[in-house]
C-alpha positions in Angstrom: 33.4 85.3 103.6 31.2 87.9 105.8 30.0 90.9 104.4 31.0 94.6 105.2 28.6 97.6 105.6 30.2 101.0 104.9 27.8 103.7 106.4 27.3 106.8 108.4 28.8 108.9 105.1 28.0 109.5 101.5 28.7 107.2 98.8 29.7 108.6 95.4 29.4 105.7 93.5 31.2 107.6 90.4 28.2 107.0 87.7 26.3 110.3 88.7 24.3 108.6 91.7 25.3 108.4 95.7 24.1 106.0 97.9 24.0 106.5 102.1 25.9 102.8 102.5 27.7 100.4 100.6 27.8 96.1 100.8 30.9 94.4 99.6 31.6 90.4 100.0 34.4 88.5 98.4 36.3 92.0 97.4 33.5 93.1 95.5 30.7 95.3 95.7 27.1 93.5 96.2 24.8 96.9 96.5 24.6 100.1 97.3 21.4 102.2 98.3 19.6 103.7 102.4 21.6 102.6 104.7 18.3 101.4 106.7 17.6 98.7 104.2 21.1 97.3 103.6 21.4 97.1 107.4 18.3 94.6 107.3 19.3 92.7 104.3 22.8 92.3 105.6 22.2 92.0 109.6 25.1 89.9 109.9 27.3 91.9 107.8 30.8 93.4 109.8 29.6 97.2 110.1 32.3 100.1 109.6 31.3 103.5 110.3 32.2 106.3 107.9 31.8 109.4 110.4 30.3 111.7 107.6 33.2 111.4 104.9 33.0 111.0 101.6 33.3 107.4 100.4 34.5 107.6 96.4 35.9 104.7 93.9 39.6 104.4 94.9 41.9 106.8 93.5 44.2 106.1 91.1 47.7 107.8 90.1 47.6 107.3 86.8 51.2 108.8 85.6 53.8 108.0 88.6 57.4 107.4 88.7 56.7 105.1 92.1 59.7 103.4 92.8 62.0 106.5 91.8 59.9 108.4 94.4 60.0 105.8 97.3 63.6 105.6 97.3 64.2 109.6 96.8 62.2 110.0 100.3 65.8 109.2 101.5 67.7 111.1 99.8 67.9 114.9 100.1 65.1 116.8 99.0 65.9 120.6 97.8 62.6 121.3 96.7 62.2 124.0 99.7 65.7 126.2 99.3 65.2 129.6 98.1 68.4 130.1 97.1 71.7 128.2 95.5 73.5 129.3 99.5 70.5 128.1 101.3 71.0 124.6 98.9 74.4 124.3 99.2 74.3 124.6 102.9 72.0 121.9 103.3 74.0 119.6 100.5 77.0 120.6 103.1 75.2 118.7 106.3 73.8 115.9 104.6 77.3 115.1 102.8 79.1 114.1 105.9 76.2 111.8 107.2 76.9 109.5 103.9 79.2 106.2 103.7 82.6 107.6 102.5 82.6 107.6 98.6 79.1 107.4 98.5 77.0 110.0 95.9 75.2 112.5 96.5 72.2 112.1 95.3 68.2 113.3 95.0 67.8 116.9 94.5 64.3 118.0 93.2 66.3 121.7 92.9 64.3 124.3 91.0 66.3 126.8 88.8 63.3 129.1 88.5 63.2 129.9 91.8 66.9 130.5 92.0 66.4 132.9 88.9 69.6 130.7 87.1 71.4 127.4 86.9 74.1 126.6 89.8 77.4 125.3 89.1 79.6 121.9 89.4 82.0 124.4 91.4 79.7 125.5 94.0 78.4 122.2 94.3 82.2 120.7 94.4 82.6 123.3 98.1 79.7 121.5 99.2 80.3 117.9 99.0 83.6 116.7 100.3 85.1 115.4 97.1 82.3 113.0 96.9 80.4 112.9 93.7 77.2 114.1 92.7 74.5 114.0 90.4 70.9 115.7 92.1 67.9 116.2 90.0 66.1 119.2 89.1 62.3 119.5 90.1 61.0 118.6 86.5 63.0 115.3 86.5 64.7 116.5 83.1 67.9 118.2 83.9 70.8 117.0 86.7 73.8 119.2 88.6 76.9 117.4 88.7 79.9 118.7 90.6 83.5 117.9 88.8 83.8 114.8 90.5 80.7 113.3 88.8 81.6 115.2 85.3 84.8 113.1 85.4 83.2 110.0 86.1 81.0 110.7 83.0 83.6 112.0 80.8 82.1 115.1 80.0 84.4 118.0 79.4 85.2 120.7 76.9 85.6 118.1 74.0 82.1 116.3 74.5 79.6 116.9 72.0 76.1 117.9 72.8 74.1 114.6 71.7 70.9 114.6 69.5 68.0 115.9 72.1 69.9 117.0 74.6 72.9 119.6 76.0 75.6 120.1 77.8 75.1 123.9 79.7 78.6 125.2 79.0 80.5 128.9 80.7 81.9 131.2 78.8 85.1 129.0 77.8 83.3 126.2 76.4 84.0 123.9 79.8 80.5 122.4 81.2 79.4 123.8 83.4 77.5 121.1 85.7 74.3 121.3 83.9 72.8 118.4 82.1 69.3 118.6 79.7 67.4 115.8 78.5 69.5 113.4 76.1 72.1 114.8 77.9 71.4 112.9 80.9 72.5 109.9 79.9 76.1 110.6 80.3 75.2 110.7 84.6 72.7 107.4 83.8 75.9 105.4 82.6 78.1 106.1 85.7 75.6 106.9 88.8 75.2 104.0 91.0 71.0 102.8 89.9 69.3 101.3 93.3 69.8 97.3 93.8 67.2 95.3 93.3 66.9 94.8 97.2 66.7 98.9 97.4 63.8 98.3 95.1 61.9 96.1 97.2 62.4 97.8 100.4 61.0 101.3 98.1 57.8 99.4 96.9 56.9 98.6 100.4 57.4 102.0 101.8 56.3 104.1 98.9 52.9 101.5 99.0 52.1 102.0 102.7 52.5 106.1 101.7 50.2 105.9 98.9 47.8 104.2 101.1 47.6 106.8 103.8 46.9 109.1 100.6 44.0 106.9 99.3 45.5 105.5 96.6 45.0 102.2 95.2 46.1 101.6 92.3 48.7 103.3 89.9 50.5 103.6 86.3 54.3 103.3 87.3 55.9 104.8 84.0 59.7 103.7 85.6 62.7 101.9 85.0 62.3 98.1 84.4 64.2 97.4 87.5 61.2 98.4 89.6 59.1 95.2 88.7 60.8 92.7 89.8 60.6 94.7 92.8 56.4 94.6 92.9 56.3 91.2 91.5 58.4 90.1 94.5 55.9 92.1 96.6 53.4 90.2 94.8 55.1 86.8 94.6 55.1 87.4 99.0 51.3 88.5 98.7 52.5 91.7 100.2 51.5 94.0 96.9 47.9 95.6 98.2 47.8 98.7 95.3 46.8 97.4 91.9 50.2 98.3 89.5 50.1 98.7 86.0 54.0 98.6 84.7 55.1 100.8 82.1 57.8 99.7 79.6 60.7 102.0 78.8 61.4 102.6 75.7 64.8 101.5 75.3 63.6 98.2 76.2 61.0 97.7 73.2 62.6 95.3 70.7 62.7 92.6 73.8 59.4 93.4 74.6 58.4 92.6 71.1 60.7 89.6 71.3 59.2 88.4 74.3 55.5 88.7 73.2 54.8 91.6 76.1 51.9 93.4 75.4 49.7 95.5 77.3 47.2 94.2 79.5 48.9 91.2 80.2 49.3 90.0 83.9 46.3 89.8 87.2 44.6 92.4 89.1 47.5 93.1 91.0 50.6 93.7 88.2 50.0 94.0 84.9 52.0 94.9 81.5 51.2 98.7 81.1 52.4 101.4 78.3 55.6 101.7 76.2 56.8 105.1 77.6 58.5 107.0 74.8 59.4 110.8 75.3 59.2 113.5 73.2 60.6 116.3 74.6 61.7 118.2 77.8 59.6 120.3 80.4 58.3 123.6 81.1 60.7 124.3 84.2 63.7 123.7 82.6 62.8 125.1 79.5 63.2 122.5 77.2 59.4 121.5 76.3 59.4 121.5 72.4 57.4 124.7 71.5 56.1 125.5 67.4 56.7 129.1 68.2 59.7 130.4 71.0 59.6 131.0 74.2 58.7 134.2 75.6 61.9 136.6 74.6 64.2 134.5 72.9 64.5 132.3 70.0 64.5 129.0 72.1 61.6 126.6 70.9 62.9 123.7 73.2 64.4 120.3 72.3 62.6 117.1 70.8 64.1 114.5 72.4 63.2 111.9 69.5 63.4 112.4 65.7 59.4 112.3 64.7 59.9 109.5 61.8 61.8 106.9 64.5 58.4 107.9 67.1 56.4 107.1 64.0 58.0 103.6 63.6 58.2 102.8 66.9 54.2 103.7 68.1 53.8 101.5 65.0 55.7 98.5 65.9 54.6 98.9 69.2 50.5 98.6 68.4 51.4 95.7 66.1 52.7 94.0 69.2 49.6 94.7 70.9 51.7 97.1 73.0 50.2 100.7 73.9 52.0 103.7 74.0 52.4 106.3 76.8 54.0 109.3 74.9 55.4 112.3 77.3 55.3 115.4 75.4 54.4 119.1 77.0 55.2 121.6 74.5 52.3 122.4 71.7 54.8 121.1 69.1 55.8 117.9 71.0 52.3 116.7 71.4 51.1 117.3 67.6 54.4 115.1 67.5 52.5 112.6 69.3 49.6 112.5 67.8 50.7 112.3 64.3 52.4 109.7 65.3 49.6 107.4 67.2 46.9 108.1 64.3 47.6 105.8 62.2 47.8 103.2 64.7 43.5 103.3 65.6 42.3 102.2 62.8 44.4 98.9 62.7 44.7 98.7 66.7 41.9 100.5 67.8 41.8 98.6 71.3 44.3 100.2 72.4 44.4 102.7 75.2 46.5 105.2 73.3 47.5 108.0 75.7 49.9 111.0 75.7 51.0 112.2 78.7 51.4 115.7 80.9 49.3 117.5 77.1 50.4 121.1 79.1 50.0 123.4 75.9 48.4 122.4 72.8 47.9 123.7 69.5 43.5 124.6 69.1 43.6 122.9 66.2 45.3 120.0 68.1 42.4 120.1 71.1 39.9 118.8 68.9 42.4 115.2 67.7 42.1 113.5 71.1 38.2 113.3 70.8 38.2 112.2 67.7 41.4 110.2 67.9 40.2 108.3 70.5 43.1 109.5 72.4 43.4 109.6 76.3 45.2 112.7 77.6 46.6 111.4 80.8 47.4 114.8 82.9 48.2 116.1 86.3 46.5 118.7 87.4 49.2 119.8 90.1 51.3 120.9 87.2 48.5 123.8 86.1 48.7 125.4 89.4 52.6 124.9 90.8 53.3 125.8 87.4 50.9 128.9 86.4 53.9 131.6 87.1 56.5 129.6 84.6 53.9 129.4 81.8 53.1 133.3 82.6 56.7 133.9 82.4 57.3 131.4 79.4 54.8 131.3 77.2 52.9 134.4 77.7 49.0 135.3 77.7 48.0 134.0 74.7 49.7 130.7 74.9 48.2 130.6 78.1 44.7 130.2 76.9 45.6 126.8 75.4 47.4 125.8 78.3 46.0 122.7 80.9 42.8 122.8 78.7 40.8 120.6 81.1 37.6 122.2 80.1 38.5 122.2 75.8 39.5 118.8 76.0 36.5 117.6 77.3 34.1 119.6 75.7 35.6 118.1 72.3 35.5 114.6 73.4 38.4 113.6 75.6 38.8 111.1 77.9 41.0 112.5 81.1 43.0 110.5 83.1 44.7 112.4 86.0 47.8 111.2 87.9 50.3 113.3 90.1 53.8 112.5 87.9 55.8 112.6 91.8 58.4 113.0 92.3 57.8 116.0 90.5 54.8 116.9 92.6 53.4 115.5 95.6 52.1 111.8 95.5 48.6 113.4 96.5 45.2 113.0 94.4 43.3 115.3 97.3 45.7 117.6 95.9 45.1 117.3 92.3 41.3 117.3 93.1 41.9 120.8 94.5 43.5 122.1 91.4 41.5 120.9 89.2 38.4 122.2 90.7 40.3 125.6 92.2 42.2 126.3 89.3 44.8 127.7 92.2 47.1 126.9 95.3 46.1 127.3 98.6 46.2 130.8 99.5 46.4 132.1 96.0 43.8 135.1 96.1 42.8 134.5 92.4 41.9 131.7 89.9 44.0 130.8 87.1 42.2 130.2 83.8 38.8 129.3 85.9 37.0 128.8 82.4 39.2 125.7 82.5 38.5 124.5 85.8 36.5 120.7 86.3 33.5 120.1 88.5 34.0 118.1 91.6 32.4 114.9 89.9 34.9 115.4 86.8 37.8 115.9 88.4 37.3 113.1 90.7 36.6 110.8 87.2 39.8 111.3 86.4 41.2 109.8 89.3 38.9 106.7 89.1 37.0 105.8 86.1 39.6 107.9 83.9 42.5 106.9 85.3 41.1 102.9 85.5 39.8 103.0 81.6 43.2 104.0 80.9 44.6 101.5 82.4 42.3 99.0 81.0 41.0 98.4 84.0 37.5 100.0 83.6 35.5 96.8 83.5 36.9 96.0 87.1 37.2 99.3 88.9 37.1 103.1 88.7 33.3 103.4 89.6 31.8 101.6 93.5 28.5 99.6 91.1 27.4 96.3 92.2 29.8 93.8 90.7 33.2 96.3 90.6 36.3 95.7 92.9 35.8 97.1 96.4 38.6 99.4 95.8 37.6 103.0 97.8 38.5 106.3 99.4 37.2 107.7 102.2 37.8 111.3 102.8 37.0 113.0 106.8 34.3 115.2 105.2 32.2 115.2 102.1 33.8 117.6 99.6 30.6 118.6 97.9 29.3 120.7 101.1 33.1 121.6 102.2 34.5 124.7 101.2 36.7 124.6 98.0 39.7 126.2 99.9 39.5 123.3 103.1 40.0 120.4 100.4 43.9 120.3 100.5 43.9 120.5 104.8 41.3 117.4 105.2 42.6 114.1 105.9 42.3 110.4 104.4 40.4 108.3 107.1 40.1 105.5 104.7 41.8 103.3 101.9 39.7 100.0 101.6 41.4 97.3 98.6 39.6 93.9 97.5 36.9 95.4 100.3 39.9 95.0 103.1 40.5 98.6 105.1 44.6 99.1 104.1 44.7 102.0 106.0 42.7 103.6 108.5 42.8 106.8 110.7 39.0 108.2 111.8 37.0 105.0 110.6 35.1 103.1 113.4 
């Protein structure tokens, strides 16, 4: 196959170094260094012109819920209402415009905003006697009208079960709300997407993630979602390397079926067992050692610790590595008493826990030496800095997204964007990582725990690939690696910090093969 030259930019090969052009052949790199002397050494090489961008290792989402997010692109999006009225107006247009008796579905609501919880009767006046179930912004809590809470069987009589609740009025009726365990009651009745609406997802949510430079990704989802990417891949249509998580209700066939982690080609492999451990920050249900800020509410673990315990253990004697989501300071010393005792006998394993938002100090130090990958996103430190403020107060704060602690003590970061709760967008997580605020925000939150440019964009490559066991094939752009890059309009390291999240993606290149394209020549 012919070569390609990428020139005419700056190269940030991801090991420290930067090179002014880049060879690859055969989907691989074959050297980097002037531009001037691998134009003479590859004369006949296809040249493609960077325009003065950034070229970096391709980025990688390492925490996603892909397919989930693809197919909730087409259903309605709340994120933006202000209020309950401005929601339930909206909920009121896009009602009518469904198939009769379909649900209502998507959501991405945020309580917080709305300063309370809405109501299965104010969402009943807004959708036509059809059902609905829509999501809150964490992903952890669902509003379901009367229709929907009859479907489920939830009423005054229904017990809260273990991890979860029911929110309840005054009377004892629910009141629409679900938390956590208590979602299940919607899983067992809402409509899940066929497999074809699966396929279809993969395709579009693919061609988004390229136009954001992503190539390759964790998808910690339901196991519908890969027979969807291994149809994709079966087609040779699948052009973003996919690591598959495995839920956790699906582990003892797993085990049965000799799964472990690792297992599969570049392009879909076995990933994580994903196991949670408790809620989130924004619906107040992250499980906390001491309460949250005014009451006497320490949150909800969603899992009793000694069946985590046997359950990471079972899992690494499989050869199966876990993926544990815990936020709260008491859910992830959860975690990490529970994946200990698995290094010693499994050490090979990519161990990782996931989102790490607020951690005990004496808890900071464990990953390091634990050998432990704290797989964050960090979107969450800035969209969230108000809530943990509000939440968990000044001191708590201190401990809170500890980039900068976790890798002073030894970490190894690996940074993904956990969409649909926040934007499928690592320019973005670059931003907050480095910024330590959102765009337009006239101060820095926590800046002692803010990355350099180079770290933060590890995590999105060489973090985010070791993670994914994928380290000895991609994550950094040295001679031998995948051809697997990002090509940003301008170099960040001479752009202003507050421009990042307005500059474009001009390039995503996979197996050396430009995917998607808008400013390269």
């Amino acid at each position: 196959m012919s070569a390609t030259l990428f020139h005419g930019g700056r190269i940030h090969i991801g090991d420290g170094t930067s090179a002014e052009a880049l060879v690859s052949r055969d989907g691989r790199v074959v050297a980097t260094g002037r531009a001037a002397d691998l134009a003479r050494e590859h004369g006949g090489a296809e040249r493609i012109d960077l325009r003065g961008g950034l070229m970096t290792p391709g980025w990688h989402d390492a925490h996603v819920h892909f397919t989930w997010w693809a197919i909730q692109m087409g259903q309605i999006d709340l994120r933006d209402e202000p209020t309950v009225d401005a929601a339930l107006a909206r909920i009121a247009e896009y009602a009518p415009t469904l198939p009769e008796q379909a649900w209502v579905l998507g959501g991405r609501f945020d309580k917080n905003r709305w300063g309370r919880w809405p109501t299965a009767a104010e969402l009943d006046r807004a959708t036509g006697g059809r059902p609905a179930a829509l999501r809150s912004r964490d992903g952890h809590s669902r509003w379901l009208n009367t229709a929907a809470l009859r479907a489920a069987g939830v009423d005054a009589s229904t017990k809260d079960p273990a991890g979860g609740a029911i929110e309840r009025d005054a009377s004892g009726m629910p009141s629409g709300i679900l938390k956590e365990n208590a979602n299940a009651f919607a899983d067992r009745i809402v409509p899940p997407p066929t497999a074809d609406d699966c396929f279809s997802a993969v395709e579009r949510g693919q061609g988004e993630a390229h136009r954001r430079g992503i190539t390759a990704i964790e998808d910690l989802e339901q196991a519908a979602a890969f027979g969807a990417f291994q149809r994709r891949r079966d087609r040779g249509e699948l052009r973003l390397r996919v690591t598959m998580g495995i839920p956790h209700g699906t582990l003892d066939a797993a085990v049965a079926l000799g799964l472990r982690t690792g297992l599969g080609d570049e392009w879909l492999r076995v990933g994580h067992l994903k196991i949670f451990t408790d809620g989130a920050l924004g619906s107040q249900t992250a499980a906390l050692e001491e309460p949250y800020e005014g009451t006497s509410d320490r949150g909800l673990l969603t899992i009793d610790p000694s069946k985590l315990d046997a359950d990471v253990a079972r899992a690494a004697d499989a050869g199966i590595a876990v993926a544990i989501h815990a936020i709260g300071d008491r859910a992830v010393r959860v975690a990490l008493d529970a994946i200990g005792p698995t290094r010693a006998r499994r050490p090979e394993l990519r161990q990782r826990v996931e989102h790490v938002q607020l951690l005990r100090r004496e808890d900071i130090g464990r990953f390091g030496s634990l050998g432990v990958i704290a797989s964050m996103q960090p979107i969450h430190a800035t969209s969230d800095r108000d809530l943990v403020d509000r939440y968990w107060g000044a001191e708590r704060a201190t401990r809170a997204y500890p980039w900068r602690q976790l890798l002073r003590s030894g970490a190894r970061l690996a940074f993904g964007s956990d969409a649909p709760v926040e934007p499928i967008d690592p320019l973005l997580g670059i931003h907050a990582a480095v910024a330590r605020n959102r765009p337009g925000d006239a101060d820095r939150w926590h800046p002692e725990e803010a990355l350099t440019l180079g770290e933060a964009i590890a995590g999105y490559t060489s973090g985010a690939a070791y993670a994914m066991n994928a380290d000895g094939e991609r994550g950094t752009l040295a001679a031998g690696m995948r051809c697997d890059a990002t090509v940003v309009e301008r170099d960040l390291g001479t752009t202003a910090v507050d421009e990042w999240p307005s500059l474009k993606i001009t390039g995503t290149i996979v197996d050396g093969a430009v995917v998607h394209a808008a400013g390269l020549a």
